[in-house]
Backbone and ligand atoms as CSV (ligand in chain L), in Angstrom:
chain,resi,resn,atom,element,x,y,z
A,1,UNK,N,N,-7.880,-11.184,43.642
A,1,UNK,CA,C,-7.402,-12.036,44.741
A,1,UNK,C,C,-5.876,-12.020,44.773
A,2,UNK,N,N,-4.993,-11.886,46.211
A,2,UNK,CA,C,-3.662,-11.696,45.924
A,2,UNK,C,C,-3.466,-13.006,46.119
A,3,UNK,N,N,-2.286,-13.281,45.136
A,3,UNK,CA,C,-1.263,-14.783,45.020
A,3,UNK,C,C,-0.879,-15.369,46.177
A,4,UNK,N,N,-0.683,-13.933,47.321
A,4,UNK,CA,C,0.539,-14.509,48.393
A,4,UNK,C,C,-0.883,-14.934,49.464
A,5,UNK,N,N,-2.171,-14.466,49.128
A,5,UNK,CA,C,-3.440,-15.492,49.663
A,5,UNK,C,C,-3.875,-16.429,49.534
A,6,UNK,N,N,-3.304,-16.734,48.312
A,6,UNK,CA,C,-3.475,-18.391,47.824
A,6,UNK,C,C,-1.867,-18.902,48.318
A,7,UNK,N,N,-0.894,-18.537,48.265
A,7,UNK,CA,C,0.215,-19.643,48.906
A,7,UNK,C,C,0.047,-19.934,50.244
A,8,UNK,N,N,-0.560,-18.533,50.816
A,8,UNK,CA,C,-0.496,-19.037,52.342
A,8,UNK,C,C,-1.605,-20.030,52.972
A,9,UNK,N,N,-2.391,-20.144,51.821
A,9,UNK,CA,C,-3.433,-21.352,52.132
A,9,UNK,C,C,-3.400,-22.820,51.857
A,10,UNK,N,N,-2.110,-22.574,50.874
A,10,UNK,CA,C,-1.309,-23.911,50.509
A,10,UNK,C,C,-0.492,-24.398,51.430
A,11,UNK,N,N,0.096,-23.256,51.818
A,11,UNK,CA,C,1.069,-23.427,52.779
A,11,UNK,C,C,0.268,-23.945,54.679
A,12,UNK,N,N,-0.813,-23.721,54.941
A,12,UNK,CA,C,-1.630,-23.582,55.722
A,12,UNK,C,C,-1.669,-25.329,55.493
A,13,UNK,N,N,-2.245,-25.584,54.802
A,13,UNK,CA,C,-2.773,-27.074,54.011
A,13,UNK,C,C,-1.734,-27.831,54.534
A,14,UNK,N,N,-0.535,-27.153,53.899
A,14,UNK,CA,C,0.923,-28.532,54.040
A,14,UNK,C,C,0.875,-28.665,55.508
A,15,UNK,N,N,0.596,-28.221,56.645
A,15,UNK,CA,C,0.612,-28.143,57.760
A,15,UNK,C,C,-0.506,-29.896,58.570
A,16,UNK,N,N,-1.242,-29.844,57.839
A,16,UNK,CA,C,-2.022,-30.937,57.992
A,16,UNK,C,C,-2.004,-31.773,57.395
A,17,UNK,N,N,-0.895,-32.160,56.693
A,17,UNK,CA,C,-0.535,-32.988,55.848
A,17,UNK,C,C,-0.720,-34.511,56.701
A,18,UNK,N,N,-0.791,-35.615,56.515
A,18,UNK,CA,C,-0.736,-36.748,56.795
A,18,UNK,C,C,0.212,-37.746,55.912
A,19,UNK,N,N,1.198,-37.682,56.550
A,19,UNK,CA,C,2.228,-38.231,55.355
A,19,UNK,C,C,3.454,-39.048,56.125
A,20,UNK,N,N,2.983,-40.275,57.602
A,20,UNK,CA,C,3.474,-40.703,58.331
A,20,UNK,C,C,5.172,-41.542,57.304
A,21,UNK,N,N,4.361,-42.502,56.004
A,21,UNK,CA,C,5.423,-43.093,55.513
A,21,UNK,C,C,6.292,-42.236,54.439
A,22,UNK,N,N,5.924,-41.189,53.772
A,22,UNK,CA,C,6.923,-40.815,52.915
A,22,UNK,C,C,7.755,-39.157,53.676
A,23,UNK,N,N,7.058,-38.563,54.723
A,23,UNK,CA,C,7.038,-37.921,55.520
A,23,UNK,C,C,7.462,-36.309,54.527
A,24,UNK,N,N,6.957,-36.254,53.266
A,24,UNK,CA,C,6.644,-35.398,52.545
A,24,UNK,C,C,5.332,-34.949,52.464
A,25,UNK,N,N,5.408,-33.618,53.101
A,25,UNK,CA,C,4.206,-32.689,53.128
A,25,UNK,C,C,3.829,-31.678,52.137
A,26,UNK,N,N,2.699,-31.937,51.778
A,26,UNK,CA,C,2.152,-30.714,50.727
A,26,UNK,C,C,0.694,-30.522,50.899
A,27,UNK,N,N,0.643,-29.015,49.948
A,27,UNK,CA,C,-0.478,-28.477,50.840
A,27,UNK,C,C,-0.867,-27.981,49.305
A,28,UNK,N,N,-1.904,-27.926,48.773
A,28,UNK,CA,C,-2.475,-26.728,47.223
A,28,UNK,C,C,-3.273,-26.311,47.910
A,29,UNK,N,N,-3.335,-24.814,47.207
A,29,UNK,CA,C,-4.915,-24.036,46.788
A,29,UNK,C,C,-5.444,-23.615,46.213
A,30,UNK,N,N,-6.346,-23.800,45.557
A,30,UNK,CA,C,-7.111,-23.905,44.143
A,30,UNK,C,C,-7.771,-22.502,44.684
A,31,UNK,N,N,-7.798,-21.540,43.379
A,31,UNK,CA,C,-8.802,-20.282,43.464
A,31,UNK,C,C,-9.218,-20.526,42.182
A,32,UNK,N,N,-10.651,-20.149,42.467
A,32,UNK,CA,C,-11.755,-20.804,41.479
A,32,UNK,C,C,-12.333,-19.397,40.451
A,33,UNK,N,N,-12.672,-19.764,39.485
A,33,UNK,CA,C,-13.011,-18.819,39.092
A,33,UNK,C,C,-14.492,-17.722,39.540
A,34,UNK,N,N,-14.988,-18.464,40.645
A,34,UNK,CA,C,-16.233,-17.198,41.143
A,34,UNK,C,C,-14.664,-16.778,42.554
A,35,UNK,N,N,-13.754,-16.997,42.652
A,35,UNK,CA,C,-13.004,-16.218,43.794
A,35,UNK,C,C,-12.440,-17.121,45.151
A,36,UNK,N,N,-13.230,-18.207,44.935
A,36,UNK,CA,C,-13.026,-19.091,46.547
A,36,UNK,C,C,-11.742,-19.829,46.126
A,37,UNK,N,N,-11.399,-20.070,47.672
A,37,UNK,CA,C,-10.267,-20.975,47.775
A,37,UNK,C,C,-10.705,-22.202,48.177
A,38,UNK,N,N,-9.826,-23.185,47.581
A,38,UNK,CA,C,-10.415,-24.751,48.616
A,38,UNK,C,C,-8.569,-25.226,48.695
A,39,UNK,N,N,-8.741,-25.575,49.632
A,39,UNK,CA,C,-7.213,-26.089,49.692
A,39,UNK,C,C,-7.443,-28.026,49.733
A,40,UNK,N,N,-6.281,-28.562,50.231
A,40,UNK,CA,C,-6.149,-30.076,50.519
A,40,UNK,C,C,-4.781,-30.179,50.836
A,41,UNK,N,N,-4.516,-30.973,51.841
A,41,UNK,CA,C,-3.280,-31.651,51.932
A,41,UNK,C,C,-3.219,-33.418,51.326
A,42,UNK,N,N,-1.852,-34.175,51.422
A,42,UNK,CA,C,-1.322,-35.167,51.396
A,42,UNK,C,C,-2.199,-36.142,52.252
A,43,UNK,N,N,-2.765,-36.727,51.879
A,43,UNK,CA,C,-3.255,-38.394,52.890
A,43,UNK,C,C,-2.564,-39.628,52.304
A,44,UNK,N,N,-1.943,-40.012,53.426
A,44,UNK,CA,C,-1.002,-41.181,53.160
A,44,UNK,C,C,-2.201,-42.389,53.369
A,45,UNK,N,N,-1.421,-43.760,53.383
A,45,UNK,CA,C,-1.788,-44.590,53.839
A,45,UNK,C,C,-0.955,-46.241,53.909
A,46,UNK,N,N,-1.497,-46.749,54.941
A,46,UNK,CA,C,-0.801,-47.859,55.154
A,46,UNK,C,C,-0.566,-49.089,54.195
A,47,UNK,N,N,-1.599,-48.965,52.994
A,47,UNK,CA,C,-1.516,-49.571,51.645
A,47,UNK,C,C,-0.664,-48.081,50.957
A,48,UNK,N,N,0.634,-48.482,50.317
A,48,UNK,CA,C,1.059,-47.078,50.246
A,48,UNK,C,C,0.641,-46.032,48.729
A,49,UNK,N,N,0.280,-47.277,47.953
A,49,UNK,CA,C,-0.349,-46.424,46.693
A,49,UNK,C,C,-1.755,-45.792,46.932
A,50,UNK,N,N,-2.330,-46.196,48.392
A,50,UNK,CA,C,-3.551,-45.529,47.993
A,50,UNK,C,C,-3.590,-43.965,48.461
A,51,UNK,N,N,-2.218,-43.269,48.398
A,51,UNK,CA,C,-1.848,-41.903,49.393
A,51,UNK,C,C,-2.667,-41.147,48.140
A,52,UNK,N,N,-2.830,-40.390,48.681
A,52,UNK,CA,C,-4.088,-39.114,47.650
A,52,UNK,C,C,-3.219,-38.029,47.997
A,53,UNK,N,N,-2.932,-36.813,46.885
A,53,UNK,CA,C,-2.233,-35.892,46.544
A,53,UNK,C,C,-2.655,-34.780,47.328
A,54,UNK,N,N,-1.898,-33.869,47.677
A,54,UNK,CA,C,-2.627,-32.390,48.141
A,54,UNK,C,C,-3.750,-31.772,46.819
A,55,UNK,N,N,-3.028,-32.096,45.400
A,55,UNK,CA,C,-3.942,-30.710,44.731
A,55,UNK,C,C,-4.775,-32.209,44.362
A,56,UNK,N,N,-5.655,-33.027,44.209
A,56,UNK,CA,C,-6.287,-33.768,44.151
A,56,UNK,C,C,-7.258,-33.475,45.332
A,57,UNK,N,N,-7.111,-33.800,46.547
A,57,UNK,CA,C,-7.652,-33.521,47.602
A,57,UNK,C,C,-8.350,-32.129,47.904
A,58,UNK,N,N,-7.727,-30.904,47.574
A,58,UNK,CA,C,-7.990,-29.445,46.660
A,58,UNK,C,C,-9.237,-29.766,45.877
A,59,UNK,N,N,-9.106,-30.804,44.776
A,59,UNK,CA,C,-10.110,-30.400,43.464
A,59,UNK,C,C,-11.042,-31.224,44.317
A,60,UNK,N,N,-11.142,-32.148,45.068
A,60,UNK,CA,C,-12.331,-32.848,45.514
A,60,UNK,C,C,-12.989,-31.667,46.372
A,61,UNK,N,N,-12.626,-31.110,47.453
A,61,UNK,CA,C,-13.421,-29.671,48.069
A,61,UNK,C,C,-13.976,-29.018,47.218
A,62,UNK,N,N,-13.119,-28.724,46.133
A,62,UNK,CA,C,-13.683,-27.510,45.384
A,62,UNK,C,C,-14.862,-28.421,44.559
A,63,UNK,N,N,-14.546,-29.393,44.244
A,63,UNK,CA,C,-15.942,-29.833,43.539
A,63,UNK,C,C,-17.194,-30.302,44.282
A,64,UNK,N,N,-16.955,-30.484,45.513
A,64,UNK,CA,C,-17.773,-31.016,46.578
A,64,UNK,C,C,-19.009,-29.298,46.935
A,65,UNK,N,N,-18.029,-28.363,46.687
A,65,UNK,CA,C,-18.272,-26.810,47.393
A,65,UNK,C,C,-19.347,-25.931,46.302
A,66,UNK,N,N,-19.326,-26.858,44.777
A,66,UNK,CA,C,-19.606,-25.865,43.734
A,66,UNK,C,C,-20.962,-26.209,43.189
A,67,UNK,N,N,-21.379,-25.192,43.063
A,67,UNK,CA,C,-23.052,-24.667,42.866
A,67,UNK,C,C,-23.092,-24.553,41.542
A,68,UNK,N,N,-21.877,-24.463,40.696
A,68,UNK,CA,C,-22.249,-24.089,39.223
A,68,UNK,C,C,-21.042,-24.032,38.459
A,69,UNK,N,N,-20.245,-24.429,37.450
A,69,UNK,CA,C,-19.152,-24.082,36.371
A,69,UNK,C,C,-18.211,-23.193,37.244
A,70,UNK,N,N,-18.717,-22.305,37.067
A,70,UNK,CA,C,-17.643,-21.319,37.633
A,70,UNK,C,C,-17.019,-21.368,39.306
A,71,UNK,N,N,-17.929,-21.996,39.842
A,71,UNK,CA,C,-17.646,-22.200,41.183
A,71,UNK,C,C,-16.537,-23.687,40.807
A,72,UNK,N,N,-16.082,-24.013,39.834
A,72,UNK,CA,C,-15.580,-25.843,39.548
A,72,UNK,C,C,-14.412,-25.379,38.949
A,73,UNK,N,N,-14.323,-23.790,38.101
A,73,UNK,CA,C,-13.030,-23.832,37.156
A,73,UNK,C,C,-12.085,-23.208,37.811
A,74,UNK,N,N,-10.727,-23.757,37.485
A,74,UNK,CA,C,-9.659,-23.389,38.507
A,74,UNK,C,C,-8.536,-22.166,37.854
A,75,UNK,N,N,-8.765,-21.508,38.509
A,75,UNK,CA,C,-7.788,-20.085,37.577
A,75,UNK,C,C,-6.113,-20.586,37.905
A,76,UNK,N,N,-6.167,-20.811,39.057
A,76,UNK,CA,C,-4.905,-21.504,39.276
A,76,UNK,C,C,-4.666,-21.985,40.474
A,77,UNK,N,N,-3.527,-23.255,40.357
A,77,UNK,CA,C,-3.663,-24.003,41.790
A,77,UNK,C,C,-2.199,-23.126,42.242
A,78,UNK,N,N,-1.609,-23.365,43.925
A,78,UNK,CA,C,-0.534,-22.910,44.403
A,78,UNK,C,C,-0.599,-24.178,44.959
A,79,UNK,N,N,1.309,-24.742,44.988
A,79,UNK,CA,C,1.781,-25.596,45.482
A,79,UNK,C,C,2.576,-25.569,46.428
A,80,UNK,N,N,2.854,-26.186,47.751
A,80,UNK,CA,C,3.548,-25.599,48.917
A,80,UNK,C,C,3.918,-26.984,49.531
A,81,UNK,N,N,5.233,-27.337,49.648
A,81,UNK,CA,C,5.937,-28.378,50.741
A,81,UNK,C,C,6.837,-27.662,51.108
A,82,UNK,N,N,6.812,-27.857,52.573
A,82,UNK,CA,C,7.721,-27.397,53.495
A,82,UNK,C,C,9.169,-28.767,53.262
A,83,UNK,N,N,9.027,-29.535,52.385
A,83,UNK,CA,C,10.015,-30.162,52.459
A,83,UNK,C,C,10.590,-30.223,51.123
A,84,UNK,N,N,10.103,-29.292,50.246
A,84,UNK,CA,C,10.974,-29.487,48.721
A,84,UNK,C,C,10.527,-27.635,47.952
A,85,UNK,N,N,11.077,-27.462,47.782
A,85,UNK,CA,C,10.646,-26.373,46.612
A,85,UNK,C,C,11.938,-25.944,45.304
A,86,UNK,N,N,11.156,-25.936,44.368
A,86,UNK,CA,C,9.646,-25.815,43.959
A,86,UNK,C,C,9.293,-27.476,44.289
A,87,UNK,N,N,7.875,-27.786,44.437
A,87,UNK,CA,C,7.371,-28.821,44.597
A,87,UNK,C,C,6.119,-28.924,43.443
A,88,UNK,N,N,6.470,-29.172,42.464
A,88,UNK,CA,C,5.357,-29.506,41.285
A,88,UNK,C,C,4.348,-30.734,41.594
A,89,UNK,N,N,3.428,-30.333,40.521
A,89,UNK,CA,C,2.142,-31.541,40.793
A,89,UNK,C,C,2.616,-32.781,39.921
A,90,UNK,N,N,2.098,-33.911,40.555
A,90,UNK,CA,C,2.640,-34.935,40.045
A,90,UNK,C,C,1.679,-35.211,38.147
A,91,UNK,N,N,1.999,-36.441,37.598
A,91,UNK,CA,C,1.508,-36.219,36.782
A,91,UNK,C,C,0.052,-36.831,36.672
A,92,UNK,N,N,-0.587,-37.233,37.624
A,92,UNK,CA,C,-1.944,-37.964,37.770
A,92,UNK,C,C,-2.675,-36.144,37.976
A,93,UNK,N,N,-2.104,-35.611,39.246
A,93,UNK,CA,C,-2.426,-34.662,39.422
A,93,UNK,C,C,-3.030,-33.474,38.015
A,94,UNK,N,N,-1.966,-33.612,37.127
A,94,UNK,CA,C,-1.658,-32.818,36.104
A,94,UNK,C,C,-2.891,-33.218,35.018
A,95,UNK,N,N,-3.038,-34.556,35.217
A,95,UNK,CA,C,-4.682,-34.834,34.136
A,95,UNK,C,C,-5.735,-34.199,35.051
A,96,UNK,N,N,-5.623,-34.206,36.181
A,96,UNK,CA,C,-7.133,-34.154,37.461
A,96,UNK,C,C,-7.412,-32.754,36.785
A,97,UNK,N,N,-6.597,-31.829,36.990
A,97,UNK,CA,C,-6.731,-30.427,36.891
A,97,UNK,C,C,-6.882,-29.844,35.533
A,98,UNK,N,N,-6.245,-30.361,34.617
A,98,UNK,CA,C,-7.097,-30.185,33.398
A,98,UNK,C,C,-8.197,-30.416,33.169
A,99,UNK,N,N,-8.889,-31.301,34.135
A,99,UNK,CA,C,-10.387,-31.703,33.889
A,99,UNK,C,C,-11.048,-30.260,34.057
A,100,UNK,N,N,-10.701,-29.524,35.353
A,100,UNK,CA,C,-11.331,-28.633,35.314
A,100,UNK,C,C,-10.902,-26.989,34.965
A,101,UNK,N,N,-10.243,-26.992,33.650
A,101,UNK,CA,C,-9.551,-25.872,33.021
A,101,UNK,C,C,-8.596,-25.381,33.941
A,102,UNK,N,N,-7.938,-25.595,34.362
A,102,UNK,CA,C,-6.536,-24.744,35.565
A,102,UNK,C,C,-5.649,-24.266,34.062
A,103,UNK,N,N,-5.351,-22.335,34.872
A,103,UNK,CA,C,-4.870,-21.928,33.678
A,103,UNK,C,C,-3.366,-21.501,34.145
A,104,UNK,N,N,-3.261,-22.174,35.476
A,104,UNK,CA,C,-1.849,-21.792,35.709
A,104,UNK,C,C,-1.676,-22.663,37.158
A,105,UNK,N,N,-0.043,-23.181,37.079
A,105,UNK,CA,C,0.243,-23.423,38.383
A,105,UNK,C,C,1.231,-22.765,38.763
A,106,UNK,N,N,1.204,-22.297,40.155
A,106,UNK,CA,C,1.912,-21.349,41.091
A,106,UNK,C,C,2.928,-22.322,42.172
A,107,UNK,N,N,4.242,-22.628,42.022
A,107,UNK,CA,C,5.233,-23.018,42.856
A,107,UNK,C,C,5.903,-21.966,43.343
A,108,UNK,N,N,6.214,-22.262,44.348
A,108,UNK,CA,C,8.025,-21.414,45.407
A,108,UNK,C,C,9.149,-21.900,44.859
A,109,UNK,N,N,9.747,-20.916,44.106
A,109,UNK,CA,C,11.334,-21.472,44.015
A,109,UNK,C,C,12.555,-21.152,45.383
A,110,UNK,N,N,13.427,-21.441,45.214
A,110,UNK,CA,C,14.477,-21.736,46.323
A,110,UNK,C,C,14.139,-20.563,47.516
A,111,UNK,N,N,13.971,-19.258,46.868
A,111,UNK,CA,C,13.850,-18.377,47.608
A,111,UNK,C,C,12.145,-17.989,48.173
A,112,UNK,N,N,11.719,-18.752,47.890
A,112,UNK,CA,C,10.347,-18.738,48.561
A,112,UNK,C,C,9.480,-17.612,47.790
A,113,UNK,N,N,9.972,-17.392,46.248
A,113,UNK,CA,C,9.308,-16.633,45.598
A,113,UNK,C,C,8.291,-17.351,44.588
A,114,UNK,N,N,7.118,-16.694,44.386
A,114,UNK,CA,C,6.133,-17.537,43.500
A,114,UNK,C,C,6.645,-17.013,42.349
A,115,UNK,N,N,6.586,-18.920,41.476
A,115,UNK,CA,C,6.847,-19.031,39.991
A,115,UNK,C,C,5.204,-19.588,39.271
A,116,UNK,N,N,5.235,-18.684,38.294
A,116,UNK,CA,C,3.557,-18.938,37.977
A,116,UNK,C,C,3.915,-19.209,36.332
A,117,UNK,N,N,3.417,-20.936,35.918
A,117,UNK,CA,C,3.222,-21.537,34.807
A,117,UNK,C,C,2.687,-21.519,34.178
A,118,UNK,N,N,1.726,-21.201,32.699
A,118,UNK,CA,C,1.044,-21.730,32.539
A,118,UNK,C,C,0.821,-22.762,32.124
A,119,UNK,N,N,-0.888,-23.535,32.331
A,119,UNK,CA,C,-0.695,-24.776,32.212
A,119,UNK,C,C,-0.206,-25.678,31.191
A,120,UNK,N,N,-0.481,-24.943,29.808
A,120,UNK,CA,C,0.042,-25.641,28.636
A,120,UNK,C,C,1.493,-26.417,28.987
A,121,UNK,N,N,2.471,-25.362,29.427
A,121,UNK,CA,C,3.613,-26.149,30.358
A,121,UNK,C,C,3.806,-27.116,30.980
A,122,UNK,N,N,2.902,-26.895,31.761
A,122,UNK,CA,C,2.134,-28.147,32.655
A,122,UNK,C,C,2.299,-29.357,32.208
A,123,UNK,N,N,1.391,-29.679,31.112
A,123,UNK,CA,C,0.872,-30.676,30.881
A,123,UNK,C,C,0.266,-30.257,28.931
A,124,UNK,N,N,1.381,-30.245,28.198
A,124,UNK,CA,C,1.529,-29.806,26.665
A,124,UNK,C,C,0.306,-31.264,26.363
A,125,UNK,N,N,-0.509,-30.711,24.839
A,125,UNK,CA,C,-1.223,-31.747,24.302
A,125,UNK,C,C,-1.819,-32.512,25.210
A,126,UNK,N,N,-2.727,-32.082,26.293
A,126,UNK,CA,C,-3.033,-32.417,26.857
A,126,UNK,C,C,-4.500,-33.453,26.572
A,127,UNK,N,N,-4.900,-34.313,27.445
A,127,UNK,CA,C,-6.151,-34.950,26.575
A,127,UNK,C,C,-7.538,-34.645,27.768
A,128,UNK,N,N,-8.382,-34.375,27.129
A,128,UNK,CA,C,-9.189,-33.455,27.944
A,128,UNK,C,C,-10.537,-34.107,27.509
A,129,UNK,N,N,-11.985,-33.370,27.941
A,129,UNK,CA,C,-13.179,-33.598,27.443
A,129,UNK,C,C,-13.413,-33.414,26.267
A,130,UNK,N,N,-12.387,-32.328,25.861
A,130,UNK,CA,C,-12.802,-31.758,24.327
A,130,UNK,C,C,-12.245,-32.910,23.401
A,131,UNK,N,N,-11.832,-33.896,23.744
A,131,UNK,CA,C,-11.571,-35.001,22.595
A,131,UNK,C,C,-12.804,-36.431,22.605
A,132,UNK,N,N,-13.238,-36.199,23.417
A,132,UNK,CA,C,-14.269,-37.033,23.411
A,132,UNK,C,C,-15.262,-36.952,22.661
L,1,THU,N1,N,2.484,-35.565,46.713
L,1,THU,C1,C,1.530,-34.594,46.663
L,1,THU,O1,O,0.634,-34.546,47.501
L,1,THU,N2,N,1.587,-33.707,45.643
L,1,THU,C2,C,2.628,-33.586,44.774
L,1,THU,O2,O,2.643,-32.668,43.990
L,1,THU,C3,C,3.708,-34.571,44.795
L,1,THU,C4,C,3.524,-35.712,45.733
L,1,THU,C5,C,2.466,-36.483,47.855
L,1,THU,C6,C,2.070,-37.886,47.591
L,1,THU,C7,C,2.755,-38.608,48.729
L,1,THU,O3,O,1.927,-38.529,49.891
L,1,THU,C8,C,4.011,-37.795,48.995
L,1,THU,O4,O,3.776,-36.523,48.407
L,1,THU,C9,C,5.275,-38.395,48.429
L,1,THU,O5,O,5.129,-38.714,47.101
């Protein structure tokens, strides 16, 4: 699967963003490990903590979409705001996606080139299922 198919679906995403009060748009797209994409944008809201994240909104499709493990594990998400780059996942975000193994996140730096993390970076010592 090429990278610049997953940004442009992030980037696609940020487009439908709903983000009337902080008027920051973002868009992820999760490619899964059987190959699919699920994207999500930003949903704001008029209670303002209850705004839900682009790559949150991402892992709910993709988990809504999946038939089995592999259709659920995330090889890597891409992150896209037309109003900041790089635009990293926040850190609520950063537990969501460890839930379901993400082994890398993909941002745009200044020049609109993809920077690819891995997640350990992410989110070091992370606390996961495997401690339970
Ligand atoms: N936001 C995301 O959707 N993802 C991020 O990675 C950072 C922040 C949203 C939440 C809120 O709607 C707006 O951006 C400003 O925080």
């Amino acid at each position: 699967m090429d990278l610049r198919h997953v940004i442009e679906a992030a980037r696609a995403a940020s487009s439908k963003a709903y983000a009337p009060y902080s008027s920051f748009r973002v868009g992820a797209a999760i490619l899964t490990g059987s190959g699919a994409i699920h994207s999500g944008c930003n949903v704001e809201n008029a209670s303002y903590g209850l705004a839900i994240c682009a790559e949150r909104a991402a892992v709910t499709r993709m988990v809504n979409a999946a038939a089995n493990a592999n259709d659920r594990k995330i090889q890597f998400i891409a992150v896209v705001s037309p109003d900041a780059t790089p635009c990293f996942p926040c850190g609520a975000c950063r537990q969501v996606l460890h839930e379901f193994g993400c082994e890398e996140v993909v941002v745009l730096d200044a020049s609109e080139d993809p920077v690819r993390y891995p997640f350990s970076e992410i989110l070091p010592h992370a606390f996961g299922l495997e401690d339970l």
